[in-house]
N, CA, C and O of each residue as an XYZ file, in Angstrom:
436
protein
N     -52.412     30.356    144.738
C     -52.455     30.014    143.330
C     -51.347     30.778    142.600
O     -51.068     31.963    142.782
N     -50.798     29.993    141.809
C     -49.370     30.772    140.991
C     -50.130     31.680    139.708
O     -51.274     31.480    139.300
N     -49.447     32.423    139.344
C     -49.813     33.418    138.422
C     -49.269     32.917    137.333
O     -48.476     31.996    137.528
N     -49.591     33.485    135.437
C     -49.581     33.090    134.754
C     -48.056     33.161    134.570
O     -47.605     32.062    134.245
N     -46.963     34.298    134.701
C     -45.728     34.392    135.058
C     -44.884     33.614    135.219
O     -43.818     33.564    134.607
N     -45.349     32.738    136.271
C     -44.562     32.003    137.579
C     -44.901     31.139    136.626
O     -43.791     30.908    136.146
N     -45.836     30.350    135.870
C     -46.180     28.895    135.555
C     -45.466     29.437    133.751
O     -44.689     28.743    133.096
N     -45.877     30.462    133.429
C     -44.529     30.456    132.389
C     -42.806     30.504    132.378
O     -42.073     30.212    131.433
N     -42.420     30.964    133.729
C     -41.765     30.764    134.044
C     -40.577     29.211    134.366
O     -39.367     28.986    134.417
N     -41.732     28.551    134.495
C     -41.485     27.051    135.083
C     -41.474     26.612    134.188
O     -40.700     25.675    133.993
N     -42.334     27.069    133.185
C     -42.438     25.650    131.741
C     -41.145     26.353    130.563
O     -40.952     25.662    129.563
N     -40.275     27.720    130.695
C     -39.607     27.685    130.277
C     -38.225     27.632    130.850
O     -37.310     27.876    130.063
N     -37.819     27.255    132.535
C     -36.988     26.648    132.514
C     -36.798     24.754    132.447
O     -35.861     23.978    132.634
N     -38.137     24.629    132.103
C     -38.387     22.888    131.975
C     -37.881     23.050    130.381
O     -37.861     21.852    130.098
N     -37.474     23.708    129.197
C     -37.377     23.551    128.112
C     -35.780     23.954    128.085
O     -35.358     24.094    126.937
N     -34.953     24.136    128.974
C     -33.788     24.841    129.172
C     -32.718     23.567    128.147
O     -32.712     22.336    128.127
N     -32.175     24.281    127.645
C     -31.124     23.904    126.311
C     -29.525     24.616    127.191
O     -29.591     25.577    127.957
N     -28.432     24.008    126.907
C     -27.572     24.515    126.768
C     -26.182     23.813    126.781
O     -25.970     22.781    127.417
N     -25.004     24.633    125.823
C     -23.649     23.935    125.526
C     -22.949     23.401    126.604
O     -22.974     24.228    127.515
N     -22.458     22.599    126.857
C     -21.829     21.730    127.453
C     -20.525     22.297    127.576
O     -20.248     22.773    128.676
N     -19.986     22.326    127.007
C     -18.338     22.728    126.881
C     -18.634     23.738    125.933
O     -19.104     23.779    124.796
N     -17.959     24.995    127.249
C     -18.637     26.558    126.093
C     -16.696     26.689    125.756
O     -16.127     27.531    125.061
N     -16.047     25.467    126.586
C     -14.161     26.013    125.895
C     -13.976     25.098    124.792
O     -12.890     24.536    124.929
N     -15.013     24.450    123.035
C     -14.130     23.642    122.430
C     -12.590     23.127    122.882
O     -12.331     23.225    124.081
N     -12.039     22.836    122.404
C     -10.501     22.179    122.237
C     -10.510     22.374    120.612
O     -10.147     23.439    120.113
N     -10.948     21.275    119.831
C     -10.971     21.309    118.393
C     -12.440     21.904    117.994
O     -13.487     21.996    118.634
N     -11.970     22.370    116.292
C     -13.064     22.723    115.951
C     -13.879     22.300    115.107
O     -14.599     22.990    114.385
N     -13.795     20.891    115.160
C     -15.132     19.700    115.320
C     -16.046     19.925    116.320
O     -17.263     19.828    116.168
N     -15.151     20.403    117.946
C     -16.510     20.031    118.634
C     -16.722     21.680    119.012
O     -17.458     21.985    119.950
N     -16.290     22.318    118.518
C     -17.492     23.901    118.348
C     -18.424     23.839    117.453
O     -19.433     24.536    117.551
N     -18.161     22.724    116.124
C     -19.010     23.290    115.324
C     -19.804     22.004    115.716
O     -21.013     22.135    115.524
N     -19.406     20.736    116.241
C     -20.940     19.977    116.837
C     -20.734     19.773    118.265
O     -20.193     18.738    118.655
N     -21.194     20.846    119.232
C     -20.733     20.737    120.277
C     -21.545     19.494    121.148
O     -22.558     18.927    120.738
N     -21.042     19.290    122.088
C     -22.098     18.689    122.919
C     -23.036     19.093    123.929
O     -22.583     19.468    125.010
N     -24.424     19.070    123.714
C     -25.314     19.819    123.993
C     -26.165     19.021    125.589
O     -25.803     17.927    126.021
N     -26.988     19.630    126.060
C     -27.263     19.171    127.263
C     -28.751     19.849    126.969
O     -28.640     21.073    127.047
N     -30.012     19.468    126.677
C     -31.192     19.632    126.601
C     -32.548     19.146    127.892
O     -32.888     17.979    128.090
N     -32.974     20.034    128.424
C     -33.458     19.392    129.715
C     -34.671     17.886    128.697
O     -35.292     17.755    127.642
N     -34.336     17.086    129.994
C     -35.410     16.347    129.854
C     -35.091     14.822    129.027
O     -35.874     13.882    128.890
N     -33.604     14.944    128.520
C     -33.088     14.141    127.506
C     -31.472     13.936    127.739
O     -30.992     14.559    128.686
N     -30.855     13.357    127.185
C     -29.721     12.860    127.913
C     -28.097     13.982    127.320
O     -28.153     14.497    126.204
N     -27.375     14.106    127.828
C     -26.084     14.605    126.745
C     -25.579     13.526    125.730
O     -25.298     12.330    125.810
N     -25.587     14.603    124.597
C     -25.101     14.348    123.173
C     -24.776     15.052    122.471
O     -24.760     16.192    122.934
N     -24.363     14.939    121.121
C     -23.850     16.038    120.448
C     -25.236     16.464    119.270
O     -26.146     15.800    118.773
N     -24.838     17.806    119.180
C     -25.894     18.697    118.377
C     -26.191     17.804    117.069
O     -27.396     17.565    116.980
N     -25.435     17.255    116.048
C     -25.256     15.831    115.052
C     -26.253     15.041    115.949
O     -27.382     15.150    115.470
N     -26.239     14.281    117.083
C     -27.329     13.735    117.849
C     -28.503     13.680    117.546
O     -29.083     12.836    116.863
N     -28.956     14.739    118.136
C     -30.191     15.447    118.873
C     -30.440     15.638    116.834
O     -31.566     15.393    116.401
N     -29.687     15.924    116.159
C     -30.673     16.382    114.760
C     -30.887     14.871    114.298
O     -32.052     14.715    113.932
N     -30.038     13.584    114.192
C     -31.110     13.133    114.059
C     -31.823     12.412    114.601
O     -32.694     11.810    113.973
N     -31.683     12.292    115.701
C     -32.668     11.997    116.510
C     -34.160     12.235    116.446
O     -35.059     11.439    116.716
N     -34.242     13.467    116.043
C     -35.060     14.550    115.854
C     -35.806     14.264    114.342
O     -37.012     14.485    114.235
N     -35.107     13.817    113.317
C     -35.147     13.031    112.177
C     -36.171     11.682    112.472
O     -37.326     11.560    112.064
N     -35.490     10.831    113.201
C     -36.212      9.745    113.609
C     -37.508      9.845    114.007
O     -38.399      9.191    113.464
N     -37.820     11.093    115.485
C     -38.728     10.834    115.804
C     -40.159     11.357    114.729
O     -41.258     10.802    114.736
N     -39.806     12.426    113.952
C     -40.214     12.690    112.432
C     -41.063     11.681    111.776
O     -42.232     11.755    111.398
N     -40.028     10.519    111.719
C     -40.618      9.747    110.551
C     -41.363      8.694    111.898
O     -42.429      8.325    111.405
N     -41.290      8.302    112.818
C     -42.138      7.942    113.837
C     -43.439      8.654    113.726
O     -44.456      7.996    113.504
N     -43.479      9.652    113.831
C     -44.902     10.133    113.827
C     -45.750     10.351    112.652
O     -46.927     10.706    112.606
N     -44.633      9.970    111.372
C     -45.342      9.545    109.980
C     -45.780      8.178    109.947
O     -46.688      7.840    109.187
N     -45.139      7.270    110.800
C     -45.844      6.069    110.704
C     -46.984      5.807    111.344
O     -47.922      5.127    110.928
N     -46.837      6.616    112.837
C     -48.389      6.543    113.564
C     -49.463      7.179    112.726
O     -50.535      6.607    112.527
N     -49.212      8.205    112.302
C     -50.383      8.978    111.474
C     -50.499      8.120    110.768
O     -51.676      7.788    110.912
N     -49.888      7.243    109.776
C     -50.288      6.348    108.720
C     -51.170      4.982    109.404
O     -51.626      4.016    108.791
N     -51.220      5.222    110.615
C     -51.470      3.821    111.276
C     -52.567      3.855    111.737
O     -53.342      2.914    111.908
N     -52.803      5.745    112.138
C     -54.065      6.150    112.972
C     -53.930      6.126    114.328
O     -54.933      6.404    114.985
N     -52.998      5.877    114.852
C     -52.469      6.134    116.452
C     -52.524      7.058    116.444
O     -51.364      7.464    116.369
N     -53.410      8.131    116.485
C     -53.010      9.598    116.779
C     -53.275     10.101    118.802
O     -52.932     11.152    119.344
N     -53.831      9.141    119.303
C     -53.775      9.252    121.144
C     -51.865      8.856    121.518
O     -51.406      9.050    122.643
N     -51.085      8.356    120.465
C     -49.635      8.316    121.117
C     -49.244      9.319    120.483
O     -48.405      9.955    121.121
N     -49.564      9.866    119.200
C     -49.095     11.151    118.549
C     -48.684     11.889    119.594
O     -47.575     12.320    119.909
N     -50.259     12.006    120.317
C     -50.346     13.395    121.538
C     -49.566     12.786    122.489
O     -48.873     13.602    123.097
N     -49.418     11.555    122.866
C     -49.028     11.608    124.119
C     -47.069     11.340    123.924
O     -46.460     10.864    124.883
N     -46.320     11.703    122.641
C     -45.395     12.183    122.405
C     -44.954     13.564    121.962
O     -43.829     14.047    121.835
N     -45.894     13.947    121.808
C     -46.226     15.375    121.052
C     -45.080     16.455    121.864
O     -44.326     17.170    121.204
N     -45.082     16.449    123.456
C     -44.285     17.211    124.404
C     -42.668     17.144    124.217
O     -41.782     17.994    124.304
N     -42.683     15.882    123.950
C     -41.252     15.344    123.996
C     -40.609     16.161    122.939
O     -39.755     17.041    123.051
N     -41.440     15.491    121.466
C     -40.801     15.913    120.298
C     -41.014     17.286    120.131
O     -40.700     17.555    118.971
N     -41.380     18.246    120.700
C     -41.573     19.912    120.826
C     -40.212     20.545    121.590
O     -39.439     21.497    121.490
N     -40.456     19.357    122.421
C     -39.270     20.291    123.737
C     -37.701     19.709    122.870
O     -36.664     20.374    122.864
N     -37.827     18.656    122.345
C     -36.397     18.388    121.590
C     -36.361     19.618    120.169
O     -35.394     20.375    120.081
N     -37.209     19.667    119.406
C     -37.148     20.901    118.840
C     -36.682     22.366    119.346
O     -35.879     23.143    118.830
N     -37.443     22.484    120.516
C     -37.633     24.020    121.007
C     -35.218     23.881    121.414
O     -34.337     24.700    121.152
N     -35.148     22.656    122.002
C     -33.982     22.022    122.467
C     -32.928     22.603    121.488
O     -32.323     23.647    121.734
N     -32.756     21.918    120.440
C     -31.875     22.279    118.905
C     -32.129     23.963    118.609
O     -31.187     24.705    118.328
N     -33.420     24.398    118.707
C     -33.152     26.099    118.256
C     -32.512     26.483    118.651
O     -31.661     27.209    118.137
N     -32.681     26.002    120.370
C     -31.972     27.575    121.305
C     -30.594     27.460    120.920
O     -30.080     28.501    120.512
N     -29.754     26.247    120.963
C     -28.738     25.752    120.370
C     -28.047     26.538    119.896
O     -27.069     27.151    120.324
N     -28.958     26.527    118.273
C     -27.962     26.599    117.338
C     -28.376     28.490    117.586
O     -27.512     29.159    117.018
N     -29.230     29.192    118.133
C     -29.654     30.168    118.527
C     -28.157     31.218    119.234
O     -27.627     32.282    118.914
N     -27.965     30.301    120.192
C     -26.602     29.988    120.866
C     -25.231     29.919    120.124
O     -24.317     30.607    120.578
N     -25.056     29.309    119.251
C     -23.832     29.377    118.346
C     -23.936     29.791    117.118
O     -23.409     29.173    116.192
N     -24.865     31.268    116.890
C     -25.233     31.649    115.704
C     -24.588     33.369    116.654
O     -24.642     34.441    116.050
N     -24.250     33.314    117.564
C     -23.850     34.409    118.902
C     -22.339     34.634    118.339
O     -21.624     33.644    118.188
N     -21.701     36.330    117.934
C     -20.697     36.644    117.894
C     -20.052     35.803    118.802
O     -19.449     34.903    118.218
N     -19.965     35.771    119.934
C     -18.702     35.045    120.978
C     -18.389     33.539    120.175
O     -17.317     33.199    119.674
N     -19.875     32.637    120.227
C     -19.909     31.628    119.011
C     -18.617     31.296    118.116
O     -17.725     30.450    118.175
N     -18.976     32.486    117.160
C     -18.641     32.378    115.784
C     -17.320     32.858    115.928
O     -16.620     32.848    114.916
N     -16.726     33.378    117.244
C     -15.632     34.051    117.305
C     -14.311     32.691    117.582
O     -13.131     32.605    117.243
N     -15.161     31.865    118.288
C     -14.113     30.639    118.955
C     -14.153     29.811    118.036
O     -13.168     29.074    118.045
N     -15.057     29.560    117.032
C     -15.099     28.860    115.474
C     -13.848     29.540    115.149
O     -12.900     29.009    115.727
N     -13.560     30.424    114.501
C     -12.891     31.417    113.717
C     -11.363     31.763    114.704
O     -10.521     32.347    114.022
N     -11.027     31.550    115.822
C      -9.800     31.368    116.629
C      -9.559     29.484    116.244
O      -8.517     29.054    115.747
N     -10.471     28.816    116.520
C      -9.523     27.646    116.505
C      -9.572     27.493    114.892
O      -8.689     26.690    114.593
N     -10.086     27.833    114.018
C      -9.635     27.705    112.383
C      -8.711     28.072    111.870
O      -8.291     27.779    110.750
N      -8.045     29.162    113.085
C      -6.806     30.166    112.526
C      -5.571     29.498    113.214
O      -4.391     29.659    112.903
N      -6.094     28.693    114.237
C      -5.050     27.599    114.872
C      -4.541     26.396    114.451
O      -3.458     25.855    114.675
N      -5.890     25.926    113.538
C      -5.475     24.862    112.697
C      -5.883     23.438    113.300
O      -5.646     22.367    112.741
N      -6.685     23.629    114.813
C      -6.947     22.711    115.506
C      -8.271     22.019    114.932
O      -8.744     21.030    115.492
């Protein structure tokens, strides 16, 4: 039997987030990079927010509808795309981050 550890372990590399291209080129795509979120496809951080938007007002319409058994049985998705966008921007809120913002601004790229 796995320990509580090991099974937290597992369910937080099943939530694993991370930048795609940690070398921008321009600094359009540092500041919306393209992101790679387990469980969901590559896109850019602009994406995934509204995406994230959408599925929002999706679950304002089920609640208005009383579907609340698909609520739950989307409930994982739309958590792990959340938990997805924090680590993110968690990630480019990071001196190194803000440092390659601030080199390609001074480049003009």
């Amino acid at each position: 039997m796995k320990s509580y550890k090991e099974y937290h372990s597992i369910i937080k590399e099943a939530r694993d987030a991370y930048i795609w291209d940690t070398k921008p080129k321009t600094l359009k795509d540092a500041e919306d990079p393209e992101i790679q979120v387990s469980g969901f496809p590559r896109m850019l951080l602009s994406q995934y927010k509204a995406q994230f938007v959408r599925a929002s007002e999706d679950f304002l319409k089920w609640a208005k509808g009383g579907d609340y058994e698909w609520i739950e049985n989307k409930m994982s998705s739309y958590h792990g795309l959340l938990e997805g966008i924090q680590e993110i921007e968690k990630q480019m809120s990071k001196p190194a981050w803000k440092k390659k913002i601030t080199m390609l601004k001074r480049q003009g790229k």
